[in-house]
Each structure stands twice: as C-alpha cells, then as structure tokens.
RORODO-996601 format. One record per residue: residue in one letter; x, y, z of N, C-alpha, C in turn. Coordinates in steps of 0.05 Angstrom, whole numbers, plus 32768, in hexadecimal, padded with zeros to 4 digits. Example, Ala and Ser with C-alpha at 12.3 -4.5 7.8 and 13.67 -1.06 7.14 Angstrom:
BEGIN
a81087F8E809C80F67FA6809C81087FBE809C/s81017FD3808E81117FEB808F81028001809D/
// end
This chain:
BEGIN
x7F5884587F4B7F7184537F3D7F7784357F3B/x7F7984237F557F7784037F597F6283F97F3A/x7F4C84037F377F4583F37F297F4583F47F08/x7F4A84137F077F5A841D7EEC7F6D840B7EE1/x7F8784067EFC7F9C83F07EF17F9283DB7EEB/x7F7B83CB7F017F7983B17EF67F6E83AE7EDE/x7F5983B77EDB7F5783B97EB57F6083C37EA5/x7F7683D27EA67F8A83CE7E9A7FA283BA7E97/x7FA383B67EAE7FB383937EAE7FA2837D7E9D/x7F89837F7EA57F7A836F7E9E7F7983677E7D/x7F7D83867E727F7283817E4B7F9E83847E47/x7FAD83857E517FC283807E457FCF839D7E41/x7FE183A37E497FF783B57E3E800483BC7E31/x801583C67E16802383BE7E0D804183C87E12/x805383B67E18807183C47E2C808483CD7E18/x808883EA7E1A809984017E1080B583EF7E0B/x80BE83EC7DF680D083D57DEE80EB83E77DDA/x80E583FF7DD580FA840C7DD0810E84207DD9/x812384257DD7812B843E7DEE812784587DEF/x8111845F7DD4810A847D7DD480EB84767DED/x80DF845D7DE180C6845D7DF180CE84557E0B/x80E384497E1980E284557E3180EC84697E40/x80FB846D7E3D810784887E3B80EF84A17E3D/x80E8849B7E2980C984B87E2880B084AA7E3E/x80BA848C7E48809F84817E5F80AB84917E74/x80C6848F7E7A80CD84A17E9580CD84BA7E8B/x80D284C97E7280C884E67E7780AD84EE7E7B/x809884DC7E79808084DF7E7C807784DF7EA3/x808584CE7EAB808484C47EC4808D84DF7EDC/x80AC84E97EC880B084F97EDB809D85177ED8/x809585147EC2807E852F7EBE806985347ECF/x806285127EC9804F85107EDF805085177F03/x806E850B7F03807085147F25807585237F2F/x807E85447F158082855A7F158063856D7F12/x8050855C7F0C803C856E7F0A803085667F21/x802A85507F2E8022854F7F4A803685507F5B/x804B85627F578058856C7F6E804D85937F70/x804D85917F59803E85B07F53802A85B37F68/x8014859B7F5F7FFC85A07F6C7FF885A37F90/x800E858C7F8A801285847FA9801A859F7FBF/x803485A77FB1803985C97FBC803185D77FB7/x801F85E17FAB800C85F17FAF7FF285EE7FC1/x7FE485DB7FC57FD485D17FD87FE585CF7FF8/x7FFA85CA7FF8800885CC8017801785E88021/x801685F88005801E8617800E800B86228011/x7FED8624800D7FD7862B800C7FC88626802A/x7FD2860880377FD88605804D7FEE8613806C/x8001862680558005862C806D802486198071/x8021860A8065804085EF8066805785F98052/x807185EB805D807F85FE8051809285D2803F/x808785C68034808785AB802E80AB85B08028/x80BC8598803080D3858F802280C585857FFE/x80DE85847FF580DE857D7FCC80D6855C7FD6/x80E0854E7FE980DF85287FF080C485287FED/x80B98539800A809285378013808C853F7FFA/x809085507FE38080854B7FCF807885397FBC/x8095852C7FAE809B85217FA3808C85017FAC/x808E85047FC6807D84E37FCC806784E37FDB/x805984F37FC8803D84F27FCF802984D57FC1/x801284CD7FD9800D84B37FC9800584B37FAC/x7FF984D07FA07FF084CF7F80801084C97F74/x802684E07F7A803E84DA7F68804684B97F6C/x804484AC7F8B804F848B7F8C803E847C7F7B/x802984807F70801284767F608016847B7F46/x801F848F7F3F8029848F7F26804A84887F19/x805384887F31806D84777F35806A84577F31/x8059844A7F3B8051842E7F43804384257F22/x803484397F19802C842B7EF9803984377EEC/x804D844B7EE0805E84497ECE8073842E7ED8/x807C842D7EE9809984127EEB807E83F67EEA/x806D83F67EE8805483E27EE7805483DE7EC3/x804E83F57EB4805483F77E99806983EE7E94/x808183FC7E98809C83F97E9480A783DC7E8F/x80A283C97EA580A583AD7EB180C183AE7EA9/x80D3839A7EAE80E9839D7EA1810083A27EC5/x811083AC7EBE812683B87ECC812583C77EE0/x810183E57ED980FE83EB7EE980E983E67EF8/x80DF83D47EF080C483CA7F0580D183B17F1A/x80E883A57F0680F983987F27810B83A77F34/x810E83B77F2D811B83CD7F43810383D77F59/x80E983DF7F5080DB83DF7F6380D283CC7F79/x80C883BE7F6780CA83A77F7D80DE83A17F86/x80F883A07F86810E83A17F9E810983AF7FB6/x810083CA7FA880FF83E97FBC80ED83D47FD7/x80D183D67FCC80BF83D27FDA80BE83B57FEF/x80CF83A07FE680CF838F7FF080E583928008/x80FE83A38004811583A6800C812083B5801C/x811383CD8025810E83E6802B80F383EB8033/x80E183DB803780C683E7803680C683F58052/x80D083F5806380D98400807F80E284108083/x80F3841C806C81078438807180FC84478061/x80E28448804980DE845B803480C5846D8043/x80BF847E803C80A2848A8045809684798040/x807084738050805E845F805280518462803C/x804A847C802A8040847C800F804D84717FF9/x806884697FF6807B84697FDE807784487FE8/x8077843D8000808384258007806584127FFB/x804C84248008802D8412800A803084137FE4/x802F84237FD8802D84267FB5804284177FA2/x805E840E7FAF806E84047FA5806883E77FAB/x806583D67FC1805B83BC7FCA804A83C07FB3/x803483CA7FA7802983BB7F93803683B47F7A/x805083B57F7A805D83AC7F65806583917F62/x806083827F818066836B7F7C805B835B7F6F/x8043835C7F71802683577F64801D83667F3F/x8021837C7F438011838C7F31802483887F11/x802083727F02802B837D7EE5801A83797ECA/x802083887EB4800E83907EA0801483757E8E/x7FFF836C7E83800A83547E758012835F7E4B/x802383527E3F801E83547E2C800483537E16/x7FF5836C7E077FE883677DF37FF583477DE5/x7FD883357DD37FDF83277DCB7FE3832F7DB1/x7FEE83417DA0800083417D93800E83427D92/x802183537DA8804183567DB48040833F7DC1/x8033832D7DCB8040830E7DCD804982FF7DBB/x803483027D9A803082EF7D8B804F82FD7D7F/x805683167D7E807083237D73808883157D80/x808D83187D9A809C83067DA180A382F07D9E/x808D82DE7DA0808B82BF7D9E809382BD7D7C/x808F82D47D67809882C97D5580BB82C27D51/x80C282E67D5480DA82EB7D5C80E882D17D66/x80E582CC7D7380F382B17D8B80ED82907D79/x80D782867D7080D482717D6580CB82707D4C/x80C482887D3780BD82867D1E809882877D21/x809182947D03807982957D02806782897D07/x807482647D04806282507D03805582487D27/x8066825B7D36806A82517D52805482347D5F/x8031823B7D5B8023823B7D64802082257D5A/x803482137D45802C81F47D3B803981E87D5A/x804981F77D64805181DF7D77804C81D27D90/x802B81E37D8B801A81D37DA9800381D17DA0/x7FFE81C17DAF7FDF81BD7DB07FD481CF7DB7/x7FD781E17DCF7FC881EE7DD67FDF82087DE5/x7FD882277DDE7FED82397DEE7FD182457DF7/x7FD882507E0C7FC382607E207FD082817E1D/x7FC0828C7E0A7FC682AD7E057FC882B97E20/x7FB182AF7E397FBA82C67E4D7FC882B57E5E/x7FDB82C77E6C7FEB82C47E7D7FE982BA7E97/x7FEE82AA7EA87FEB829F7EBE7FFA82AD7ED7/x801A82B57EC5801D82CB7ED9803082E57EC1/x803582F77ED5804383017EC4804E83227ED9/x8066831C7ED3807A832D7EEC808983487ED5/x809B83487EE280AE835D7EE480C383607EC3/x80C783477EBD80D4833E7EA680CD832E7E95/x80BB83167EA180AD83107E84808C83007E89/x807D82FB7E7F806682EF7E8B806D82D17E80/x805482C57E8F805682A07E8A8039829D7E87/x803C828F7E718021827C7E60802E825A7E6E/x801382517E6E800C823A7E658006822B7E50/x8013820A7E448014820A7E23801781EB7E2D/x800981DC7E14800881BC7E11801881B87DFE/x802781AA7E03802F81967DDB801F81857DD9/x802381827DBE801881637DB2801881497DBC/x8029814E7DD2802C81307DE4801D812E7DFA/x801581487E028009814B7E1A801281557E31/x802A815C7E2C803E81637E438032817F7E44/x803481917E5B803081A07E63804881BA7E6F/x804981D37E5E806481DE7E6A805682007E72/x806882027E7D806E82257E8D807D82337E75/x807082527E648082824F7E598086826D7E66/x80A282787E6080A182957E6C80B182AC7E4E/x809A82BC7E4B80A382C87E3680B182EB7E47/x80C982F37E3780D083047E4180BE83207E34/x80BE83347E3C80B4834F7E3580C783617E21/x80C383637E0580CC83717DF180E383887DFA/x80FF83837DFA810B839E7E068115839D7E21/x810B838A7E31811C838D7E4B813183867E54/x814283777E40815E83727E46816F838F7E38/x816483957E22817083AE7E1C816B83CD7E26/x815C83CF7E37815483E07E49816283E27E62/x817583D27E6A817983CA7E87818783DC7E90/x81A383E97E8481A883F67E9381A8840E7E91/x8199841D7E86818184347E79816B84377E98/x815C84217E93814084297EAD8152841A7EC7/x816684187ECB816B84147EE7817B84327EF3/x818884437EDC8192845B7EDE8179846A7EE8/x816684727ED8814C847C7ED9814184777EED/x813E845A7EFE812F845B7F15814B84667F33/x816484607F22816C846D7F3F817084897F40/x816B84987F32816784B07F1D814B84BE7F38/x813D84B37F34812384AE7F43812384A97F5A/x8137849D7F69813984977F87814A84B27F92/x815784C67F7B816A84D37F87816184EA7F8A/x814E84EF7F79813C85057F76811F85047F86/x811784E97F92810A84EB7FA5811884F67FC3/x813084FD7FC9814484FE7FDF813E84EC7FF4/x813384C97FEC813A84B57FF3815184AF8001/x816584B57FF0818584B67FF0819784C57FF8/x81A984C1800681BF84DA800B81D284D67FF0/x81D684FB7FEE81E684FB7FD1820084F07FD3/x821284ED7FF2822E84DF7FF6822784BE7FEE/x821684BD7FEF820F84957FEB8219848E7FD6/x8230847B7FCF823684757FB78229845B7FAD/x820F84617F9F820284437F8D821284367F76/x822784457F708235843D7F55823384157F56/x824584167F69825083F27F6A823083E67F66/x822083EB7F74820483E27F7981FB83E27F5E/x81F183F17F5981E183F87F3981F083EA7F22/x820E83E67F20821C83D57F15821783BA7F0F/x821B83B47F2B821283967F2F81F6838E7F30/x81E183A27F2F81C183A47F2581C0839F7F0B/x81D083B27EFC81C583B47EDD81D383957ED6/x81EA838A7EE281FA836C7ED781E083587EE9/x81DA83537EF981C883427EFB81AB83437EF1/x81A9835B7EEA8189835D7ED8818C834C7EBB/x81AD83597EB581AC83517E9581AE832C7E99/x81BD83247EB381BA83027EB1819C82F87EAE/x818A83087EBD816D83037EC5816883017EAE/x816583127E96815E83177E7A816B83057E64/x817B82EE7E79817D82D87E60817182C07E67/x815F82BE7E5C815182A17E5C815B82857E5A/x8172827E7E4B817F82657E4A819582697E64/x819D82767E6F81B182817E82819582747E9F/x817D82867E9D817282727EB7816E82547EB9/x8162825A7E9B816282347E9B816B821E7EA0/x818A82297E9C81A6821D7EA9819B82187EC6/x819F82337ED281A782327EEC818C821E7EFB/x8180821E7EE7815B82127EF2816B81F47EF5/x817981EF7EDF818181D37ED9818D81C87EEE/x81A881DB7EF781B981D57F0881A681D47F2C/x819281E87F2E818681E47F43817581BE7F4B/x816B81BB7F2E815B81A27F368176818B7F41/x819181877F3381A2817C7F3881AF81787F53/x81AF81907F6381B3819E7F7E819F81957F89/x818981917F828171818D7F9C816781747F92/x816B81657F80816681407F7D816B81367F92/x814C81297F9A815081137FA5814C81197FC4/x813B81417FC68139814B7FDF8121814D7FD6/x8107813C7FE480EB813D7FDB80E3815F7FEE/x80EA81687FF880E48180800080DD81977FEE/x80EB81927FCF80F081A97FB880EB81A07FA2/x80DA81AF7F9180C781A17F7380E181B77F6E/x80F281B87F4980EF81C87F4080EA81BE7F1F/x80DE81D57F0A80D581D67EF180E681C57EE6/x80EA81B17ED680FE819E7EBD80F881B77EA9/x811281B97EA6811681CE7E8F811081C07E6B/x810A81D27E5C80F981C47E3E811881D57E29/x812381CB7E2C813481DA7E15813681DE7E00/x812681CF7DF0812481CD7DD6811281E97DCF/x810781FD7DE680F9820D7DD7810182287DE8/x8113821C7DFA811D82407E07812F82497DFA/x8130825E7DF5813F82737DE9813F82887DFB/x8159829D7DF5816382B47E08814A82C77E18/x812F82C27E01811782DA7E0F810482C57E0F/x810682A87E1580F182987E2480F8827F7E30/x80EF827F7E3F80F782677E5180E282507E52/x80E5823B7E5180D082217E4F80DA820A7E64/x80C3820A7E6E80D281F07E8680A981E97E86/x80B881CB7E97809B81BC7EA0808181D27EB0/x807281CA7EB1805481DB7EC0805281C97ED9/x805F81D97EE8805B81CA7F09804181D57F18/x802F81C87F1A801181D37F2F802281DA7F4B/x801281EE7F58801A81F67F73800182127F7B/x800982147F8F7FFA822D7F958005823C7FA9/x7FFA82587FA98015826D7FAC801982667FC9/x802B82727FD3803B82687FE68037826F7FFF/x802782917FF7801882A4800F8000829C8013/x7FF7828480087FD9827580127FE282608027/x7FFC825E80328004824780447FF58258805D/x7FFB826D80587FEC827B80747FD282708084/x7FC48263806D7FA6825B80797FAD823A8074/x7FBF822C807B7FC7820D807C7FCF821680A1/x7FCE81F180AB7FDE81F180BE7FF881F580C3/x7FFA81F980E48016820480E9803081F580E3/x802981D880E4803981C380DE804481CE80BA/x803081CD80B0803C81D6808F804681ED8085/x8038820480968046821380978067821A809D/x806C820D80B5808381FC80C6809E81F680B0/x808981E280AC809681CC809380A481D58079/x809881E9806A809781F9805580B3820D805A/x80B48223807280BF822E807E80DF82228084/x80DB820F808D80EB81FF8095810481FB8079/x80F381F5806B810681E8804A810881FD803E/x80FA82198041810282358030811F823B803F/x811D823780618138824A806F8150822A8062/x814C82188067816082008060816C8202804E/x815A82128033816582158018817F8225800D/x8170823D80248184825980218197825A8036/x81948243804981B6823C805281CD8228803F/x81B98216803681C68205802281DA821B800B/x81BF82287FFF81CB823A7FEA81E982477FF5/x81E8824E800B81FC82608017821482528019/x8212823E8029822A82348036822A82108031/x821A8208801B821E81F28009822381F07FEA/x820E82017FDB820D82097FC78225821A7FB8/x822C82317FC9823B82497FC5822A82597FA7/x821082537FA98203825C7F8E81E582637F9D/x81DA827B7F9B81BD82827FA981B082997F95/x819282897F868181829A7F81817F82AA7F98/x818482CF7F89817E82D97F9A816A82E57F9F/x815482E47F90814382F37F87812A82DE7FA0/x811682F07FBB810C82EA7FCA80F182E57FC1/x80E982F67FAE80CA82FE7FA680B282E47FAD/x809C82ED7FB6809482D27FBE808582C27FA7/x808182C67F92807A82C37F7D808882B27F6F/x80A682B17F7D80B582937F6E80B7827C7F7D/x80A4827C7F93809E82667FA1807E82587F9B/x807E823B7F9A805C82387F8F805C82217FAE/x804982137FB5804D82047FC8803A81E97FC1/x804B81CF7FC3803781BD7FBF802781AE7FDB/x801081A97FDF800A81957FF18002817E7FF1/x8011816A8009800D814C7FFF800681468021/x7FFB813780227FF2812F803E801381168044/x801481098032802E80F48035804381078040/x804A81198029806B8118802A8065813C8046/x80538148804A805181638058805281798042/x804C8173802D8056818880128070818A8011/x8075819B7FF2808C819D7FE9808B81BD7FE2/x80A081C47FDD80A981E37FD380B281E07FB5/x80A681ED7FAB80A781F57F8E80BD820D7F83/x80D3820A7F7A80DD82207F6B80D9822A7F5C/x80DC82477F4E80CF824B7F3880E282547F24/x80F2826A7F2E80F782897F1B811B82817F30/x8132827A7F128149827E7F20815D828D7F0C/x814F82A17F00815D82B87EFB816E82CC7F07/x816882CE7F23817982DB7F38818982CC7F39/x819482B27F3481AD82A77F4281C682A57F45/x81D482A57F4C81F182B57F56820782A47F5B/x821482A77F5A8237829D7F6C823182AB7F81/x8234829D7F9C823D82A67FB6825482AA7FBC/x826C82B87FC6828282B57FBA829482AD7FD8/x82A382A47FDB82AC82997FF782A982AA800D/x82B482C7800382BC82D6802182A182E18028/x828E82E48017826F82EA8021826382D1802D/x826682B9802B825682A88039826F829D8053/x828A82A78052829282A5806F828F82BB807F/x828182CE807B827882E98087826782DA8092/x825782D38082823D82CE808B823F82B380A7/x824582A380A48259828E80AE8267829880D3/x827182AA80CB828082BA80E9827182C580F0/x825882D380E5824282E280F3822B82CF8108/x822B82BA80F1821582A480F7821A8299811A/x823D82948110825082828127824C82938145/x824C82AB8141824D82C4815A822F82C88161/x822282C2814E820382C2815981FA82AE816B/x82028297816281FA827A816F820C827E818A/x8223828281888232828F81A2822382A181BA/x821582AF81AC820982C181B8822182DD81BB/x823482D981B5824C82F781B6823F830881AD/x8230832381BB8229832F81AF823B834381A5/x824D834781B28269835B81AB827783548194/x8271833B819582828333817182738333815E/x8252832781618242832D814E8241834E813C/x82488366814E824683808146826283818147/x8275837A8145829383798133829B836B811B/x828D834D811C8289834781088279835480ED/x8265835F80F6824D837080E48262838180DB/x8273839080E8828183A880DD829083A080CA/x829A838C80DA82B7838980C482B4837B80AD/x829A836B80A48298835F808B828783748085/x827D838E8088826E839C8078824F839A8077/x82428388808B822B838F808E822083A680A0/x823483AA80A9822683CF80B5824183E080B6/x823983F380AA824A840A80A5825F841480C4/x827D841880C1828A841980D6827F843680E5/x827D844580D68273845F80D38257846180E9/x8245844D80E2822F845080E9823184418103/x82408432810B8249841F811C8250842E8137/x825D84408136826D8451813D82638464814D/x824C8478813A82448483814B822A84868156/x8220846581518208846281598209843B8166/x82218440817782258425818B821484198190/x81FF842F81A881F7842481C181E2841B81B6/x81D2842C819A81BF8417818981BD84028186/x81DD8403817A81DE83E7816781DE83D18173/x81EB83DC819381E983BC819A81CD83BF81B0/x81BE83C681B181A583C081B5819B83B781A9/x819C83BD8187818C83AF81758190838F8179/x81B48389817681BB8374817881B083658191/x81A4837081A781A2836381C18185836181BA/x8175836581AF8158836481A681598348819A/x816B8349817D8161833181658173831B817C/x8184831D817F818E830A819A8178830081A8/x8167830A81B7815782FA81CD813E82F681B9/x8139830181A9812182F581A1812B82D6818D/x814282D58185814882B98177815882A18188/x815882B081A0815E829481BB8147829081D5/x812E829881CA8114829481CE8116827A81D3/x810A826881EA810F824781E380FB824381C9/x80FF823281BC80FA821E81AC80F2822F8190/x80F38223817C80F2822E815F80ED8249815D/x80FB8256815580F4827C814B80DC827F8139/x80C7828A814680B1828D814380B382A98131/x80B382AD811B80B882BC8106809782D1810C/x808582C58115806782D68113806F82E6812A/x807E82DF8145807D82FA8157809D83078150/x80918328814B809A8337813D80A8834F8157/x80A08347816D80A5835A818380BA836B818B/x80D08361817980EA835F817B80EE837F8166/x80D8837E814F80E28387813B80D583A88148/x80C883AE814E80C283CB815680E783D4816A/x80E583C58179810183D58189811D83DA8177/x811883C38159813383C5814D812783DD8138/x811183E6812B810B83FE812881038415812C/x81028410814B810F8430815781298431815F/x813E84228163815084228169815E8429814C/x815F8422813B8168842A811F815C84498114/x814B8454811E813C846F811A815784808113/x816A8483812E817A8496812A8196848E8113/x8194847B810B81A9847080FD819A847480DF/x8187846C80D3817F847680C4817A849180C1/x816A849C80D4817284C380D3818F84C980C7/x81A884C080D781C484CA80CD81CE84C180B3/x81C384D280A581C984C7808881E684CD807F/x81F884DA8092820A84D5808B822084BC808C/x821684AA80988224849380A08216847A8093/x82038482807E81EC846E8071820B845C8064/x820884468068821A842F8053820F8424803F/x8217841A802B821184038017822583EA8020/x821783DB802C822883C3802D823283B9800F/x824C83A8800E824F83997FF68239838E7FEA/x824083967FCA822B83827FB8821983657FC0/x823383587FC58235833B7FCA821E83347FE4/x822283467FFD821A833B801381FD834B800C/x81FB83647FFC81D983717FF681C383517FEB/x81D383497FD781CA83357FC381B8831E7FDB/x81C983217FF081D182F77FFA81B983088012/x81B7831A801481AD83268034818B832F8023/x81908332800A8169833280008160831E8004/x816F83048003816382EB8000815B82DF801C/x816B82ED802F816782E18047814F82F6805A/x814D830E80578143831D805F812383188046/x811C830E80358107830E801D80FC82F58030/x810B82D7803C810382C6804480F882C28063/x810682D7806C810282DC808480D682E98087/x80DB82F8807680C28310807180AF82F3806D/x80B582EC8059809E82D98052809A82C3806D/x80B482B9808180AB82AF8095809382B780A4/x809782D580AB808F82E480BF807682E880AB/x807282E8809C804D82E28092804182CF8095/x805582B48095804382A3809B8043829080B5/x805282A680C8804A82A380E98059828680ED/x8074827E80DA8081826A80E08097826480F7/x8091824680FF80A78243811B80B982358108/x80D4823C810780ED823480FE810482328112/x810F8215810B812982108122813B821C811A/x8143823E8112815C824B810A816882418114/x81778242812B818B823F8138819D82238131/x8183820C812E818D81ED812581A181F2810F/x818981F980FD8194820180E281A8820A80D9/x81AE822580E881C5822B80E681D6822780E8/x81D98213810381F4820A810C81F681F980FF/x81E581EF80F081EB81C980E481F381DE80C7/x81EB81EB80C081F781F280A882178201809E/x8215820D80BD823F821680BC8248820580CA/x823981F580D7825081D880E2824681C180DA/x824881B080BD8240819E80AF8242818980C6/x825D818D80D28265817080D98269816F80F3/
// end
C-alpha cells in the first residue's frame, strides 16, 4: 500500500476542487470504512470475539484508507489530520495514530494541468512570460498548497506557493466531515462540546487560505525579528501574490529533523532560538504562529554565526490575547516557584484542566505535576532527550482519560497557544536538546 501512494504522489493527483466532488470523496471514504468494517466483523465473530463498532472502525486497513482519502482531499481535511496525529498521537489507538503521522509527510501533488489552471486563473494566460525559468515539480507540497521553485529575468530566485483548487471553499464542509468521522469512530464522548473548537478551526483555516493575509503577517514577522541573526525569514515578492499564491524570496536550508545528526552544541543552539521565539511570541509579541509542523522550520549552517533558523509558513498566525498569555504567565511564575499546589489551581482556574477532572482524579494530578516538576529542576539545562518523566505522567493520566465523563476542551485560545508549545517541545525531544527553560522563562515574564 506505502508504495502504491508513493507513485501515486509521485505522477500527481488531481485535488477534488468542487463540493459535489468532495462531498462524494467522503462518501466514498466512508463506504470504504463500512466495507472493511463488514469484513473486519465478520472475521472477529468467526473468531469467537464479540468486537465494539470503535475496534472495528479503526482497524489499520480502515486508518489507511482514512490516511489517503484526507491525503487526496488535502485542504481542511488533511490539516485536520495532521493536527489529530501530531496532537493526540498518545490518546488515539496505535493503528489510527502510526497511519495518521503519515500525514505529515504524505501529500498528492497537483497534475500539471491543474497547476497550469490555476496559475492561469491567478496571473493570466501569459503567466510563464514572467520567468525565466518555473520548475513544474514541486519542491514541497502540504496540506493547502504546494511550492515550486521559479527565476525571473533578473536572476532573483523565489518560493512560490500555489494554493490547491477549492480549499478555501471547502473549509467548513470537510472540517464538519472529519469531525463527523472522529464521532463515529467513538474517539469522542457524545457530552463533549466541539462546537466553540470547530468554529474557531473552520475561522483559522479560512485565514490560512488567504495568501496576501500570510504574506502580511510574513512581513510583519521579518520586522519583529530584524536585526536577531538567530532567524532568516522569506522577503515577501508582492507584486505577484494574490489570495491563492504566495511569492516570497527562495531561502536554502535543510530540514530541521536532520539537526539530529549535527553536534550537540547546534543542536543546543537551534533549540535554544525555537523555545526563545515562542516565548517572545507569547509574552513580547502578543502574536504566535501557531501552527508547530516541522516542515515550517528549514535550518541554516554557518560555522561563524552557530547557524540560523529559518521561517517558513505564517499562515497559522494569531493574536494572543492578554488573559491567555497572563495564564500562561501565573502558571510559568508558580512553576519556577516550584508551588506545586498553585501550579494545579492555577491549571484549573484558567482552564487548562477541567475542574471536573481535577476533582476527581487529585491524587493523579498532582503526581503528574510532581513528575514534570523534578524532571525540569534537574540541575542544569532540561534535557528534552530524557523522556523518563513521560511514562509516569502516562500512566498516571490512564484513569483520567478512561473517565470520559470529565474529558474538557480547554478554551480556543489556550488549545491554539498550547499546539505551539507542546509541537516545539516534541521536536525538542527528537532532537535530544539541552535547553535553559527555566532561564528563559523567567527572563521572559520578568523582562526586567
């Protein structure tokens, strides 16, 4: 099946761009997961097993055919998956979680006629007078739109990123559909109210889906980080972005998950200016791409300066809004304290853990809290590669997740600001980084 997709990625896709054709991609999808649920129960009653509708439904063939329709799809609901998998990959079954992670990676590129369709759409027929050179295949290509490489006549060199036919008008159609899909997997408890959530999903997809709207924010980022050799980001090309493409400079880098095989020092280093960023963002900025994916990080190396960090993709980016980054702020303040009694009052009362769940699962919680506690006043830099900490805070959460009646949705605001910190964290802990949290932190809620 792995290699089915890649040659099919390989010769090009073409992405279902109207709302009967997707619409009929998820009736196809769910056919599909209805006919290998057939199969599935029948082979486990035959056994003798008496399967729940969940164990069927997420079996690895159905997560596999789940994983290349939202792979087809691209759009709304292939970043909804990749949320799942990046975000959750801990709480879903290990089949739905191992088949969904390939979404981070896995997308179908446009046929080059539905490119050349677009590109007309967007700049006129003549498009192709205005470079020297455009590179038909794609260099990368994600969730919402892929990126070519292209010369002008001067020689300059740009990134361009073309959006996918239909995914801004699809948005809040396949985000219904995939949670449609999470509810009918019984993922979910039916008391869980996603409304607020899925709201503020389908409003930040549709910002993602404007191209001059990131470019902005691209703009405003280089402004914010001038003059901090720690951070490359793209010079935006305006003369040729429009709402479904984006054009900025072609910054060289290389991906970010290859720091793994650099020294610890750069590793260190790298690490160091990713966590700096997303305190800045928080409690300097009051503005944070939220979007973690590691794919919007490129990394440069210089033997002079220790390398630099490359931005890429600031379509996620946000207003932080005061009372979420002084949450964050009082939590930070009680950590460095070490209070562990206020740290789990604090959590309650701004809504990062449910009072409910708080309640009647104490003696957990504050175990958990007495775990991430000693492992981040470890002497010297928090060593993100030992993970030792994390087995006791996931059995200790076992029974809290079991009681699905007390499951919370934290606020919008703190879900948003807590992907970015939890997305950066993950990528630490891959690449076995020592970071001075604690410095950091405090220098970042106490400037002065």
């Amino acid at each position: 099946m792995d290699d089915d997709i890649t040659r099919q990625a390989d010769r090009g896709r073409a992405v279902p761009s109207g709302r009967v054709a997707r619409l009929g991609a998820f009736g196809r999808l769910a056919g599909g997961v209805a006919g290998g649920m057939l199969a599935e129960g029948v082979r486990r009653l035959a056994a003798g097993e008496r399967p729940r509708v969940g164990d069927l439904i997420l079996t690895p063939a159905n997560a596999t055919r789940i994983a290349d329709r939202l792979s087809h799809l691209r759009g709304a609901a292939m970043k909804l998956g990749q949320m799942i998998s990046m975000d959750a990959g801990d709480l879903l079954p290990a089949e739905l979680s191992a088949i969904l992670a390939r979404l981070r990676n896995q997308a179908y590129r446009m046929p080059p006629r539905q490119l050349d369709a677009v590109l007309r759409a967007e700049w006129g027929a003549e498009w192709r007078r205005r470079f020297a050179l455009f590179e038909a295949s794609p260099i990368a290509a994600a969730s919402i739109g892929q990126v070519h490489r292209a010369t002008l006549h001067d020689g300059r060199v740009l990134a361009v990123k073309v959006q996918y036919p239909g995914v801004a008008d699809s948005i809040d159609a396949d985000v219904d559909n995939v949670a449609t899909l999470l509810r009918v997997s019984n993922l979910l408890p039916p008391t869980l109210d996603l409304s607020p959530l899925l709201r503020e999903a389908k409003r930040q997809l549709r910002e993602e889906a404007d191209y001059r709207r990131e470019g902005e924010q691209m703009r405003l980022y280089a402004e914010r980080l001038a003059g901090d050799a720690r951070y490359v980001v793209p010079e935006l090309y305006e003369a040729l972005t429009t709402p479904r493409v984006l054009v900025m400079s072609f910054v060289e880098g290389q991906s970010v998950e290859a720091l793994a095989e650099t020294d610890a020092d750069t590793r260190d280093g790298a690490m160091t200016a990713l966590v700096s960023l997303v305190l800045r963002e928080l409690f300097a900025f009051g503005v944070m791409q939220t979007d973690p994916n590691f794919a919007n990080y490129r990394w440069q190396s210089d033997e002079g300066t220790g390398g630099r960090l490359v931005l890429l993709d600031f379509g996620a980016t946000r207003a932080v809004p005061a009372g979420t980054a002084e949450a964050y702020r009082r939590l930070i303040a009680a950590g460095l304290a070490r209070d562990l009694d206020r740290v789990r009052d604090i959590a309650v009362e701004t809504g990062f853990l449910g009072r409910e769940a708080a309640a009647a699962h104490r003696p957990a919680v504050d175990r958990m809290v007495a775990a991430i506690d000693a492992a981040m006043n470890r002497p010297g830099p928090f060593d993100f590669g030992d993970r030792s900490f994390v087995p006791v805070v996931r059995e200790e959460a076992r029974a809290m997740i079991g009681d699905r009646a007390t499951w919370h949705v934290p606020d919008v605001e703190t879900l948003f600001v807590q992907r970015k910190v939890s997305g950066t964290a993950l990528l630490a802990a891959r690449l076995k980084a020592k970071v001075d949290v604690r410095g950091l932190a405090a220098r970042a809620i106490w400037p002065d």
